[in-house]
Each structure stands twice: as C-alpha cells, then as structure tokens.
C-alpha positions as CSV (number, residue, x, y, z in Angstrom):
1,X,24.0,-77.6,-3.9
2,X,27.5,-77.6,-5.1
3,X,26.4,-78.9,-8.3
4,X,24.2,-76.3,-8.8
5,X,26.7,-73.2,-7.7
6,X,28.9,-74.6,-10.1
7,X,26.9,-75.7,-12.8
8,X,27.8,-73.0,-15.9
9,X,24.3,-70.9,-16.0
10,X,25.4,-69.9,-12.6
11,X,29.4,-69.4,-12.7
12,X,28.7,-65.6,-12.7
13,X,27.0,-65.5,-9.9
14,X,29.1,-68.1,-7.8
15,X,32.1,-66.2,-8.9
16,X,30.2,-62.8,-7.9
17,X,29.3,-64.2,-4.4
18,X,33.2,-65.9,-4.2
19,X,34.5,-62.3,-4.8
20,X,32.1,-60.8,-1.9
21,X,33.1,-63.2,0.6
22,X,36.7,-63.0,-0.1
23,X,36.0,-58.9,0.0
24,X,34.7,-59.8,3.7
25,X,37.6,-62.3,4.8
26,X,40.2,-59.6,3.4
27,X,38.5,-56.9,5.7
28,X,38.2,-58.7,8.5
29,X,42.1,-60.0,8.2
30,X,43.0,-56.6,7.8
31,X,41.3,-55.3,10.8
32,X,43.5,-57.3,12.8
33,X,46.7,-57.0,11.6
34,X,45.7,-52.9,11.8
35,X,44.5,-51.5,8.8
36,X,41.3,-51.6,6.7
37,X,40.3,-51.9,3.2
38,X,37.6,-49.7,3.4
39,X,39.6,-46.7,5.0
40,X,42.7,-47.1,2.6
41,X,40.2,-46.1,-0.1
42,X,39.2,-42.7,-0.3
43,X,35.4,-41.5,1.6
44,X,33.1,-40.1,-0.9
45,X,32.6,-36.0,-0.3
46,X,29.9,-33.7,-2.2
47,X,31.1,-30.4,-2.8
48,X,28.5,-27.6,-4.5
49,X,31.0,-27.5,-7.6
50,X,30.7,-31.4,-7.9
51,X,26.3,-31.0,-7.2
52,X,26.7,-28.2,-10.4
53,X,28.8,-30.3,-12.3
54,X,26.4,-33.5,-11.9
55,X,23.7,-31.3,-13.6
56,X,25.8,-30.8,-16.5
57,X,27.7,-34.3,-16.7
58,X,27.5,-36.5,-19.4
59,X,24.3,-39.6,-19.8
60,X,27.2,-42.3,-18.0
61,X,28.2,-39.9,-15.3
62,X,24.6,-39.8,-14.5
63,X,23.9,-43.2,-14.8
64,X,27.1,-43.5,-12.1
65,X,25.4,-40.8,-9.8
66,X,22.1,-42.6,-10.1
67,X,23.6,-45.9,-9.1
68,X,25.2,-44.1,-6.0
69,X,28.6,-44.6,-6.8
70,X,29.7,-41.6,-5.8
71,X,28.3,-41.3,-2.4
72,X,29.6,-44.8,-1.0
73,X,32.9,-46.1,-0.4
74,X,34.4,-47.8,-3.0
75,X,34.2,-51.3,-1.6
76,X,30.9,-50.5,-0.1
77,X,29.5,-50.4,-3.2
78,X,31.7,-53.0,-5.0
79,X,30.1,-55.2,-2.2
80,X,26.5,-54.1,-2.6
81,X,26.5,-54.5,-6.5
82,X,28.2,-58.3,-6.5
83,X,25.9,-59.5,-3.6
84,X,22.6,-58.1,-5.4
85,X,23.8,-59.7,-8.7
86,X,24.8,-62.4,-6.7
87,X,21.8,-63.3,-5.0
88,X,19.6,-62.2,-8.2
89,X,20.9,-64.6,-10.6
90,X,21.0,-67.8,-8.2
91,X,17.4,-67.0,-6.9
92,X,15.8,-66.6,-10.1
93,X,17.7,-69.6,-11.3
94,X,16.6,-71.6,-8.6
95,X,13.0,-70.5,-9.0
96,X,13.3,-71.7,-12.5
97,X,14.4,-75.3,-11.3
98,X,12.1,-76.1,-9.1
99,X,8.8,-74.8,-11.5
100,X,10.4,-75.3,-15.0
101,X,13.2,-78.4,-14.1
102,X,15.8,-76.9,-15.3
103,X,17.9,-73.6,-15.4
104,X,18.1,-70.9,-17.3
105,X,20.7,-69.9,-19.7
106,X,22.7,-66.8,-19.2
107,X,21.2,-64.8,-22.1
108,X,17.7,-64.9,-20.1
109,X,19.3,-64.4,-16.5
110,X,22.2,-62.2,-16.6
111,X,20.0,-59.0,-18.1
112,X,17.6,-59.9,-15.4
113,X,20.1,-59.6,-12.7
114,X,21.9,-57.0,-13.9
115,X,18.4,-54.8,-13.9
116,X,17.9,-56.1,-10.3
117,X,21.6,-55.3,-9.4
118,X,20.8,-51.6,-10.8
119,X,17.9,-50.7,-8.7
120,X,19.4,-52.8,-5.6
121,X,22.3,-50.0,-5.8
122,X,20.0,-46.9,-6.4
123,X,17.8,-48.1,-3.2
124,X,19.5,-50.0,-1.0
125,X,22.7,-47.7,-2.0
126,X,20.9,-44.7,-1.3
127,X,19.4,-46.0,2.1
128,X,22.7,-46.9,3.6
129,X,24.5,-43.8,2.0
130,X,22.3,-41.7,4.2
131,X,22.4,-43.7,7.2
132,X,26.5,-43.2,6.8
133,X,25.5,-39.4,6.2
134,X,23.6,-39.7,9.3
135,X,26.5,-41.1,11.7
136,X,29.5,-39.0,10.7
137,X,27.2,-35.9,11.2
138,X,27.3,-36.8,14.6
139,X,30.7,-37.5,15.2
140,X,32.8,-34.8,16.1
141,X,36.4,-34.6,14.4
142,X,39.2,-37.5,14.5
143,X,41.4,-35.0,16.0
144,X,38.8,-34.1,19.2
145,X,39.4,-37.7,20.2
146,X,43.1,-36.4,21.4
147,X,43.4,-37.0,25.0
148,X,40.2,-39.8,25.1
149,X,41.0,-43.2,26.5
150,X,40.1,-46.0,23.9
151,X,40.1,-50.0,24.6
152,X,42.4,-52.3,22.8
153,X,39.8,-54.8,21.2
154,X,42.1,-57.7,19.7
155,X,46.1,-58.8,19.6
156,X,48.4,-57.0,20.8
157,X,50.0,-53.5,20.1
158,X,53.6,-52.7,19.7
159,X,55.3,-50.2,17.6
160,X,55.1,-50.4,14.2
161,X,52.3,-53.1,14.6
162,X,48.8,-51.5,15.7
163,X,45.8,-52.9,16.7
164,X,42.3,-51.6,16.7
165,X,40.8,-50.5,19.6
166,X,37.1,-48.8,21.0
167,X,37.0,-45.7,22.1
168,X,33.6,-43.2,22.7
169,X,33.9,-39.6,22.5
170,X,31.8,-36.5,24.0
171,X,28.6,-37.1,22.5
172,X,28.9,-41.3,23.5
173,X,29.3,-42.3,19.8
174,X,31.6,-45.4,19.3
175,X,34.6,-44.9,17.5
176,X,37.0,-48.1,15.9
177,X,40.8,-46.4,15.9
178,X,44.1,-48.6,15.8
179,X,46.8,-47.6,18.2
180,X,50.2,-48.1,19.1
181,X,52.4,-47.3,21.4
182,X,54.4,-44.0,21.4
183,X,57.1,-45.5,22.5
184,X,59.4,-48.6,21.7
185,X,59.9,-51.2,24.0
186,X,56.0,-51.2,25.3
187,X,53.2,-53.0,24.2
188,X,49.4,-52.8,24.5
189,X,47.3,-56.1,25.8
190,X,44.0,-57.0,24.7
191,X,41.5,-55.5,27.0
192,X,44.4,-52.6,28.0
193,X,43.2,-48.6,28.3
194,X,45.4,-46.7,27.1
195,X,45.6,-42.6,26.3
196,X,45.4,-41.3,22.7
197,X,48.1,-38.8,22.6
198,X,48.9,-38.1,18.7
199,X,47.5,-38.9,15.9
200,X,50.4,-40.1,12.5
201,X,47.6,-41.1,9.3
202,X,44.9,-43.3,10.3
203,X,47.2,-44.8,13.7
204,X,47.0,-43.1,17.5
205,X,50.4,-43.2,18.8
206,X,48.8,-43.8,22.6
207,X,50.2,-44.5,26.1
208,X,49.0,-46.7,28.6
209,X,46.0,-44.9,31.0
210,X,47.5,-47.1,34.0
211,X,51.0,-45.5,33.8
212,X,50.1,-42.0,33.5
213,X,47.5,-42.6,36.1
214,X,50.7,-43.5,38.0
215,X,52.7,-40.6,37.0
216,X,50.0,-38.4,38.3
C-alpha cells in the first residue's frame, strides 16, 4: 500500500490527501489551544449587489461561482476539492491495477480527476453549503447568547488562554464558543458551567455559574 501511495503516478494525489489530513490535525490542534482555522477565515455572505454582479462577471468568475467557492468557507472548500481529487485519482488508479496490471500515467489520470474534483465541488459543495445555510438560519445572534451558561468541553481556561466550551441557546441549538475568564487569577475546569458575560472577537469573557449562584 505504501508502495503504491508513493509510487510517482500517484504523488499528486498522496500529496493532496497528505495536505487534507494535515488541514484536519491543524483544526483539531487549534480547537484546543482556543481558536479555529475555519473561523479565522472569513464566512461567505451573498448580498443582492454581489447576486447582480455574478450575472455580469467574467467566464472564471463564473466558473468560481459554479464550483461554489463563494458560498463555503475557505478551508471547507480547500478541504472538499483535495479529498475529491484525492480519492479520484487513487481509485481510478487502483481500478486500473487490478484489471490492466499496472497504473496509469498522470497525462491519463490527472484530467480525469480534476473533472471529478469539479463536479464533486458543484454537488457535494452545493449540498453542504445549504445545509450550513440551513443551520445559521436558525441560530439566533452570537450576541443573544449573553447571559447563557455554556460547558467547558476540554483543558482548562485561564486568562489569556481559552478553551472551547458547549453552550445551547433559546431555540436548543448547540453552539461551540471558547471562553475565558473575566478575571485574572481564576480558571475554568473541564466539565465547569460557567456565565457568558461579554463577548471581546470570537472569546466570551465568562464567570463561573457556581460563584454567582453563590453571590445570589
């Protein structure tokens, strides 16, 4: 299998699916030191101006449109395209090995999963763009969530250093924020409740439910 992977009709593809699980490992790293690659990049929007100016944009600005670009996250997308290529080029190479005996060159595969990787984006983009449409339809606005109690999921929080953590708001949809503590000198455990009090970017500066349940 390694062999194969690395063999040099398929060093696109093993490169492409390298690059997608290193995408994934870089996510999931950043979700626990408290941040995320996929909200440091910006959310795709649709305004009428930008619907009016599709109609009049340019044969590669269509193309874009038509491959979804513009209504997925950046590394959504990024992520969708090099897994369809991906999984294209070492399937149809490993079709040809086991009926032909051999693999094909890169001349024959690479259009072939390139064309794949195309309608894979247009479809697959355009399904999971409008189940994200669907979801944040329903959510209510970041700031409503002022005042909710959320649930510290991993590490733990301290100043400076936030950590993500659950919370659900009025119409029970689950939201993944990162909080810390609004003031210095306290931390948040894993498992903790604690009170979102004000929001600084994408952090909740929070304090602990038990403590103000104390106060009270």
């Amino acid at each position: 299998m390694v062999t194969f992977l690395l063999s040099q009709q398929n060093l696109p593809y093993a490169i492409s699916l390298s690059l997608v699980l290193l995408l994934g490992l870089l996510e999931s790293l950043s979700l626990v030191i408290g941040a995320s690659l996929i909200g440091l990049l910006h959310e795709p929007h649709h305004t009428d101006d930008g619907l009016q100016a599709h109609k009049q944009a340019s044969p590669l600005l269509r193309l874009a449109n038509w491959l979804c670009i513009h209504r997925l996250p950046v590394l959504i997308w990024f992520s969708l395209a090099l897994a369809c290529f991906a999984i294209t080029g070492l399937s149809f190479n490993l079709l040809s090995l086991s009926m032909l005996g051999q693999l094909q060159p890169q001349f024959i595969s690479l259009p072939i999963a390139l064309l794949v990787m195309c309608f894979c984006c247009h479809y697959l983009g355009k399904y999971i763009a409008d189940r994200l449409s669907y979801r944040i339809s329903t959510v209510v606005s970041i700031d409503d969530l002022n005042g909710c109690i959320a649930k510290v999921t991993f590490g733990r929080a301290s100043q400076g250093f936030p950590r993500a953590a659950v919370v659900i708001d009025k119409n029970q949809q689950e939201h993944q924020v990162f909080v810390e503590p609004n003031y210095s000198g306290i931390e948040f455990d894993e498992g903790e409740l604690v009170v979102l009090v004000t929001r600084r970017g994408r952090v909740w500066l929070a304090e602990s439910a038990t403590s103000l349940a104390k106060a009270c």
